[in-house]
N, C-alpha and C positions, 0 to 999 in steps of 0.2 A: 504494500500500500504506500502509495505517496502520499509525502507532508503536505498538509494545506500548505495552503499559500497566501496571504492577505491581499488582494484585486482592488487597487485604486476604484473611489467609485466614479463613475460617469455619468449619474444621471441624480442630480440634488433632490429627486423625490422619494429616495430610497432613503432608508431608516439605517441609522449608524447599525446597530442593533437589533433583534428580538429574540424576546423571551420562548425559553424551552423549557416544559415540565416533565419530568420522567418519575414514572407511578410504575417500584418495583413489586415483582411478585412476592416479594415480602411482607409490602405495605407499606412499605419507605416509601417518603416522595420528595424528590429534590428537583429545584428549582435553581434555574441559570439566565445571565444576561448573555447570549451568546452574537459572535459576529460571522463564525464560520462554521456550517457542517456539513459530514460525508456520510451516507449509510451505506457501508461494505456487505458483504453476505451476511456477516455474524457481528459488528463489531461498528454504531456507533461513534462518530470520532469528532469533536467539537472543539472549539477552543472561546472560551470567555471575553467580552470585549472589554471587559475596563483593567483585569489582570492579567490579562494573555497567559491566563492558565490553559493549557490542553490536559481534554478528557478523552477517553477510550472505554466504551460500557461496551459490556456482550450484553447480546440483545435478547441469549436466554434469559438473562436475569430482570426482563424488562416488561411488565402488560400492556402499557399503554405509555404514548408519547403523543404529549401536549404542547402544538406551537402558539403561540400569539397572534393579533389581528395583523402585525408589522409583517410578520413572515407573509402572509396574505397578500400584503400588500405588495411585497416583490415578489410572487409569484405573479402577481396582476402583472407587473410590471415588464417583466421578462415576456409574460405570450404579447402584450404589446408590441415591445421590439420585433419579435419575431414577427408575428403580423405584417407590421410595417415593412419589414427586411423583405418580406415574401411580394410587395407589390413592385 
């Protein structure tokens, strides 16, 4: 697996940031500011934006993953691009 990488942004409507909830099969639930992430086969891989902490969760250990309305919002963002790109 490759290291993230942090992407200059290019489009000032996108959110520094969003929020990610991970609800484990435990009952734990922890909560993050994150700026980057990858979901591998097995293996979660994120890094925090205001500590550039990087995390690594297996995804057995995982029920449910909760993003924010922000993530929402650049996924809006992204099929616009593409859209556009595609005329």
């Amino acid at each position: 697996m490759q290291p993230l990488a942090f992407i200059p942004k290019d489009d000032d409507r996108l959110p520094d940031c969003y929020g990610l909830k991970l609800f484990y099969i435990d009952g734990k639930m922890e909560e993050f500011e994150i700026g980057h992430h990858r979901l591998g086969d097995k293996v979660l891989e994120f890094v925090t934006h205001e500590h550039e902490l990087w995390h690594w969760v297996q995804m057995n250990n995982v029920k449910r993953v909760e993003f924010d309305k922000r993530f929402s919002k650049i996924v809006a963002l992204k099929v616009e691009r593409e859209t556009a790109n595609k005329k």
